[in-house]
N, C-alpha and C positions, 0 to 999 in steps of 0.2 A: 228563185233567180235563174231559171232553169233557161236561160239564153244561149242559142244555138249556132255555129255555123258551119258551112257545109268545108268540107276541104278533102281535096283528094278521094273524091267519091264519098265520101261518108258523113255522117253526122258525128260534130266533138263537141264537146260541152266546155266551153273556154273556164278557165279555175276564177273563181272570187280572188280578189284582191287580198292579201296577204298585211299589207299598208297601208292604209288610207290618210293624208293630212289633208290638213283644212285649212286657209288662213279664214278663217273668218269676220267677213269686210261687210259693212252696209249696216251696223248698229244705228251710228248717227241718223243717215240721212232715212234709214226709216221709220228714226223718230221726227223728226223734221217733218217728214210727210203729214205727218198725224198730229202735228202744232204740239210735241212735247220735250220736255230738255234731252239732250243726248243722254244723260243718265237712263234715262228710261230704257234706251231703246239697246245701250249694255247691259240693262236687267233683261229684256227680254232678248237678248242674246246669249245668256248665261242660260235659259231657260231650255233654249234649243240647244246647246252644248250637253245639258243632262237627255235630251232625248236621244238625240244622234249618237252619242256616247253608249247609253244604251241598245240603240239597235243595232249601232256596230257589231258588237259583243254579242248580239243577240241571232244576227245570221252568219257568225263565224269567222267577223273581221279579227285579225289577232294583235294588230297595232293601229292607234288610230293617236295623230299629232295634229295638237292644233294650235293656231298662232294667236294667241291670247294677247303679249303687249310686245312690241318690238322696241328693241336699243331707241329709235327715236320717236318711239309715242313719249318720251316725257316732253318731247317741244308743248302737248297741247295743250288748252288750260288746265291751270291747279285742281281746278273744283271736277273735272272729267276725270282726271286721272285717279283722285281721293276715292272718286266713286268706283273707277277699274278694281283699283285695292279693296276697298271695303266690301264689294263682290267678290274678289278671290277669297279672303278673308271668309267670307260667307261659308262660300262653296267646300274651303279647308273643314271648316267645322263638322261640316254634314259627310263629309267625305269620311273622314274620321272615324266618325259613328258606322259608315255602313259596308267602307272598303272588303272587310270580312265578309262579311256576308254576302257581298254580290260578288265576290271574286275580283274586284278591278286593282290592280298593281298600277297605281298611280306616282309618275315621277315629273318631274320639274325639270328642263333646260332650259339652260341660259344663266346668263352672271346674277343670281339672285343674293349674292353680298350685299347690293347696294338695297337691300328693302328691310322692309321696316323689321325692326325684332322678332312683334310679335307674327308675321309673315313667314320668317325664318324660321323662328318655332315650331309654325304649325308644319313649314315644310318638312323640318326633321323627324316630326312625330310620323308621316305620311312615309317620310323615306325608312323609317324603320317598323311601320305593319307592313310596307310590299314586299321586305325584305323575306318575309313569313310565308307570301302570297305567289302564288306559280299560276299564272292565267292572262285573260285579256288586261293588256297596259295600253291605258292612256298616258301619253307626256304631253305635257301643258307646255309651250314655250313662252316663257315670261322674262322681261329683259333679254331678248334676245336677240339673235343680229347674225345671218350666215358672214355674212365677211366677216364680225368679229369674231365667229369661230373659228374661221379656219384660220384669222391672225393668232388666235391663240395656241390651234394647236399646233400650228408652226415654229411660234416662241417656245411652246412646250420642249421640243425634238430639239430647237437651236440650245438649249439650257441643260438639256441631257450631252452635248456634244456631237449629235446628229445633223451629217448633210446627205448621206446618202441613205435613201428609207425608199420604202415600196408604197403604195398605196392603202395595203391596212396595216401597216404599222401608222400613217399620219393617222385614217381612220379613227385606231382604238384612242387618239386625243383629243376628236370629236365630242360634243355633248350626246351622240346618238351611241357612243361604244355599245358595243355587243348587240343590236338589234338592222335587222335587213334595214336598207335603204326603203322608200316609199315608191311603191307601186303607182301608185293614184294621187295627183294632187288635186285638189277643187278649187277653184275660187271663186264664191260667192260676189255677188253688188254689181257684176259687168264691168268690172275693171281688170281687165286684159295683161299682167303684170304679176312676178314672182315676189316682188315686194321684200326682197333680200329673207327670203325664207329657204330655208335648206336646200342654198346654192351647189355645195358638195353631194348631198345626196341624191338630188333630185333628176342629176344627170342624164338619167336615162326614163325617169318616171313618164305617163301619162297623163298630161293635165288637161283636165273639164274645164268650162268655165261655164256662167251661166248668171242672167240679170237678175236672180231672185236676189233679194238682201237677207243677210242671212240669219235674224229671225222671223224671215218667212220659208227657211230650208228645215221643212222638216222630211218625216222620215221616205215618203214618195220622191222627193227631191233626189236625198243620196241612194235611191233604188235605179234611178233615170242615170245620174251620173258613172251608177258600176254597171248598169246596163250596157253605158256607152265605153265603158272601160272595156268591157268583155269581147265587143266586136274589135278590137283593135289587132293589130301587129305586132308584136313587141320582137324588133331586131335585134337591139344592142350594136349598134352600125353594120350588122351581118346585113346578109339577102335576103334570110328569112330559107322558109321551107316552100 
C-alpha cells in the first residue's frame, strides 16, 4: 500500500489506517438484482465480512467495526431478520472454533439484551476467549444505534450524579471504551449517509463512499478506499501543516 505524496520538498508515506468501519449496505438489492430472496444476498454478505475481516488483519489494519444490524432494522420483515440472526448465529459458531488461532479479539456493541439466549450465549463464550486474546479486534455492532449510545451514556453519568464531565470521561460510557475512534469510515451501495452509525466517534473520521454493493466489496475495493484514505488531510479543524 506503499501510497505516496509529495509535501515540503520530499516524499512521506502517509500511515495505514489505524480504524477502519464499515456499514455494510447493498445485501438486499444485490439480491434483488440476481432475482433471489434478500436472505441470500445477507449470506453472501456474511461472506465478504470473513474476507475483509481477514485482510484487514492481514495488512496491519488494528480495528475494524462493522455495522451488522441497527436499533431499527427490526422494522423489516420477520423472515429477513430470523435469517440476520441465524447468520450471526452461524458466524458465532465458527468464530469460536477459530478466534485462537487466527488471533482475532472479537466483541459485540450495542444493547444485545434484547436477543435471543442462545445469541447471548454465544456472545459470552466470544467475550471471554478475547478476553485471552491481545491482537487484531473486530467489533460487530448488533442492535445498535449512535444516538442510543450516547442517550445511554449520558443517563449512565446522570445516574452516577454527574453534570460536569470532559469528553473521555462520557467517552469511557460508550460501547467503543478503550479503543481510538475510527480513522476511515466506508459506505458501501452508494448511499451517501452515516446511517446513525458512530455519530460520536466518527467526528473527525474520513469517509469513502462508493456504488459497489457490499457483497461485491472485496479485498481490491478496501485497497481503493485506504488508497483514498492516504491522500487525504487530516486537520482536526486545525490548518494542517
Amino acid at each position: 500500500m506503499g501510497l505516496l505524496r509529495k509535501k515540503a520538498g520530499q516524499t512521506e508515506t502517509l500511515p495505514m489506517p489505524r480504524h477502519i468501519a464499515i456499514i455494510m449496505d447493498g445485501n438486499g438489492r444485490w439480491a434483488q438484482k440476481r432475482g433471489l430472496p434478500r436472505t441470500a444476498g445477507h449470506a453472501a454478505g456474511a461472506e465478504t465480512f470473513r474476507r475483509i475481516a481477514t485482510h484487514c488483519k492481514n495488512i496491519g489494519v488494528q480495528y475494524l467495526t462493522v455495522y451488522a444490524f441497527s436499533t431499527e432494522n427490526w422494522k423489516r420483515p420477520p423472515e429477513e431478520v430470523s435469517a440476520i440472526m441465524g447468520l450471526l448465529e452461524k458466524y458465532l459458531h465458527e468464530a469460536i472454533d477459530t478466534m485462537e488461532k487466527d488471533g482475532i479479539n472479537l466483541r459485540f456493541l450495542g444493547d444485545t439484551s434484547v436477543l435471543s439466549p442462545q445469541l447471548r450465549a454465544l456472545i459470552a463464550r466470544t467475550d471471554a476467549i478475547s478476553e485471552t486474546i491481545d491482537g487484531f479486534r473486530v467489533n460487530v455492532c448488533c442492535n445498535y444505534g449512535g444516538r442510543d449510545e450516547i442517550l445511554r451514556a449520558a443517563k449512565a453519568l446522570a445516574a452516577e450524579g454527574k453534570t460536569d464531565f470532559t469528553e473521555e470521561e462520557f467517552g469511557r460510557r460508550l460501547y467503543t471504551a478503550g479503543i481510538p475512534d475510527p480513522d476511515l469510515v466506508i459506505r458501501p451501495s452508494g448511499e451517501v449517509r452515516i446511517s446513525n452509525f458512530l455519530l460520536w466517534q466518527s467526528a473527525y473520521a474520513e469517509y469513502y463512499f462508493t456504488d459497489v454493493l457490499w457483497p461485491d466489496f472485496h479485498e481490491r475495493e478496501l485497497d481503493k478506499a485506504i488508497a483514498a484514505y492516504r491522500t487525504r488531510s487530516r486537520r482536526y479543524g486545525g490548518l494542517g501543516k
